[in-house]
N, C-alpha and C positions, 0 to 999 in steps of 0.2 A: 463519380462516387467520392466523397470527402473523404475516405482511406489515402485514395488516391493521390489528390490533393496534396494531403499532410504530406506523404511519403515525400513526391518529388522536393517539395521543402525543405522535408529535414536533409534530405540528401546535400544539399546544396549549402544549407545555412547553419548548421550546427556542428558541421569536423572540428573545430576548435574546441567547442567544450565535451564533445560524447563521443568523437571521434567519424570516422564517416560515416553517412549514412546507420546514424545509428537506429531512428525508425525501423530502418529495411532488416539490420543486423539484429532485435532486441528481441527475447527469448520468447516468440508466439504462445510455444508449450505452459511454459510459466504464467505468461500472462492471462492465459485463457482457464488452466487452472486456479488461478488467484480470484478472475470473475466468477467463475462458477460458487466457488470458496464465499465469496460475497452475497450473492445471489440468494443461497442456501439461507447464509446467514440476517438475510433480510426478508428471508421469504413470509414469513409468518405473520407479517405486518401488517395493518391497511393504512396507518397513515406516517410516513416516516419524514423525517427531517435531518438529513446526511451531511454529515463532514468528512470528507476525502483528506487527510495532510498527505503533504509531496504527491499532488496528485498529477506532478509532470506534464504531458502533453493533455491531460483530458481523456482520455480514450475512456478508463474504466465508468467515468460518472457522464458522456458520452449515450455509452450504451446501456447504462442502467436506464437512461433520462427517456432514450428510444426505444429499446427490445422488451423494457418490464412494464409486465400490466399494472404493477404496484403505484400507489401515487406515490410519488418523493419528490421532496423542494431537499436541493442536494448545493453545497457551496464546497468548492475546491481549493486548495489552499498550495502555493506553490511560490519558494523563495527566487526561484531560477525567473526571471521576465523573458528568457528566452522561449522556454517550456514555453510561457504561458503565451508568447507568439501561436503557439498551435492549437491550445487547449482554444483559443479564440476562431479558430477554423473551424473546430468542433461545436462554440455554441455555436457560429451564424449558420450552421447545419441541422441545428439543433429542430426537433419537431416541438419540443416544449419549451421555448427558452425562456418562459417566466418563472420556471422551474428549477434550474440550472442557472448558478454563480459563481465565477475565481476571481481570486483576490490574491495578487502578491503578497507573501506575508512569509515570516520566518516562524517556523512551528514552534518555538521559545518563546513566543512573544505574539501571540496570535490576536487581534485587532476587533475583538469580539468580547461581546459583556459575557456574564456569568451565566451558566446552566439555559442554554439554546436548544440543543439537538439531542436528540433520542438514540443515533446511533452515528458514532465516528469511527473511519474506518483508516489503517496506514499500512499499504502494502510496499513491500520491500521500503520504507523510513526508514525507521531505527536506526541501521548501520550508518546510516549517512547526517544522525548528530553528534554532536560531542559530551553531551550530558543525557543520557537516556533518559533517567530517573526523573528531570528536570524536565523533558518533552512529556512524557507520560503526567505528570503532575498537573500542565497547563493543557492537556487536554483532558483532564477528567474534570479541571472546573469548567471548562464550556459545556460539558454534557447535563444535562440535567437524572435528578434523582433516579433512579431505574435503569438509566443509559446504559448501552452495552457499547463496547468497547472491542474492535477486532485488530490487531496487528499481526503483523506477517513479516518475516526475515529469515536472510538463508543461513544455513546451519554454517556455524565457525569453521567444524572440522574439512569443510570444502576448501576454505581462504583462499591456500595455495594454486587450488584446481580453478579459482574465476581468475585472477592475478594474471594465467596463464593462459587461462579461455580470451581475457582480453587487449593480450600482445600481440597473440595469433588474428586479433580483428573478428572474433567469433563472439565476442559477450562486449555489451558497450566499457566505456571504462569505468572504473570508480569515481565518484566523486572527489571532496576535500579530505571528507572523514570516513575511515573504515573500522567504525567501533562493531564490530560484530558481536552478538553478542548469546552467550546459552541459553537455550530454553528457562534453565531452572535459573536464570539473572533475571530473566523478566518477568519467573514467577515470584522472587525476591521483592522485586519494585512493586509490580502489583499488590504484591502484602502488605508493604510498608506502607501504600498509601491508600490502602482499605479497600480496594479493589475486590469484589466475589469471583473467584476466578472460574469459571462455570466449564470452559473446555480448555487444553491444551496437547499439541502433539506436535510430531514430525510429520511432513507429508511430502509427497513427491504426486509424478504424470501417473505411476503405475495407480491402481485398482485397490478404493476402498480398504476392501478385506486385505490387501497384502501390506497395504500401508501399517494399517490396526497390527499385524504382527510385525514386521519389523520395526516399529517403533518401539515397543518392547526391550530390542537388542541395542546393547549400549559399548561405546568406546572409548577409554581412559573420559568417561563421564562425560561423552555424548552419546546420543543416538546416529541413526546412520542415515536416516532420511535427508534429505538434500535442503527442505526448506520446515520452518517452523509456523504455528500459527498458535497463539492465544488468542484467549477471548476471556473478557473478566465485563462485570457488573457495578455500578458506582451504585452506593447505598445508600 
């Protein structure tokens, strides 16, 4: 099974930058939540054209490329050349691979002409540039008119709680940069650069309905859900 595969890999070849075995260590719950979160948000679709930034090993546009009836020609964007050592186990597994494309490239400066893709999607990004404002900008001119726009990053008020998840060897490490940032920072950005902002909330593993009320509940001006999602529209 190309899971498989990957795993023994990363166990071996990536303790220096993600710490060991960071595949085997990397938060399933989350990650599976984030696909789903994806999924939804592309379901409505027949014909789509995806942009993944920091799309790491490949796994999520992976399993879109295989498990969705949906058509998508989907390109993965990943500064790290290690990552993309794996995400390349995953195309040559790939069942569509004229479908499915990564491209080393740094999300700042992404190697691609003006208004492409209908839908870009950056799960757990953000934290990990230096200029948020800056990354969101050169991804909304690859998008074209209409494009929906999904990011996902985990809530600030945790910070202390991953920092410590990943001494203990329980959460991979951080990267370079740990710009974390509020919900209501990146409903800022999105406004400043015209962005329709169509959804935004806290969300966690638990259920829908419980999510929808605790997000509501807020602390010195965050909410207490564990991870965030927007979603805006380019006009």
């Amino acid at each position: 099974m190309v899971l498989d595969i990957v795993q023994k890999r990363w166990k071996t070849a990536i303790k220096k930058q993600f710490g060991k075995g960071w595949f085997l260590n990397k938060n399933r719950v989350a990650f599976k939540l984030r696909y789903k979160m994806v999924k939804q948000f592309l379901s409505q679709n027949k014909q789509i054209i995806l942009l993944d930034i920091g799309t790491a090993d490949g796994e999520m546009l992976y399993k879109l490329n295989n498990n969705s009836p949906l058509n998508i020609y989907s390109v993965g964007i990943e500064i790290s050349s290690d990552c993309l050592k794996y995400a390349r186990i995953f195309f040559n597994k790939s069942k569509k691979k004229q479908n499915l494309n990564f491209i080393n490239a740094d999300s700042d400066f992404l190697p691609l002409r003006n208004e492409i893709f209908n839908f870009i999607i950056g799960t757990a990004l953000i934290e990990h540039v230096p200029d948020p404002y800056k990354t969101i900008k050169e991804i909304k001119r690859v998008g074209i008119k209409g494009s929906r726009i999904l990011l996902t990053t985990p809530n600030p008020l945790y910070q202390p709680l991953y920092k410590l998840l990943a001494k203990l060897k329980l959460k991979y490490k951080e990267g370079r940069f740990n710009n974390f940032q509020k919900l209501s920072s990146l409903k800022n950005i999105f406004k400043k650069l015209k962005l329709k902002i169509s959804y935004s909330s806290g969300f966690s593993a638990i259920s829908s309905i419980i999510d929808k009320i605790l997000s509501k509940i807020s602390f010195r001006g965050y909410h207490i859900l564990i991870n965030q999602v927007i979603i805006g529209e380019k006009k």
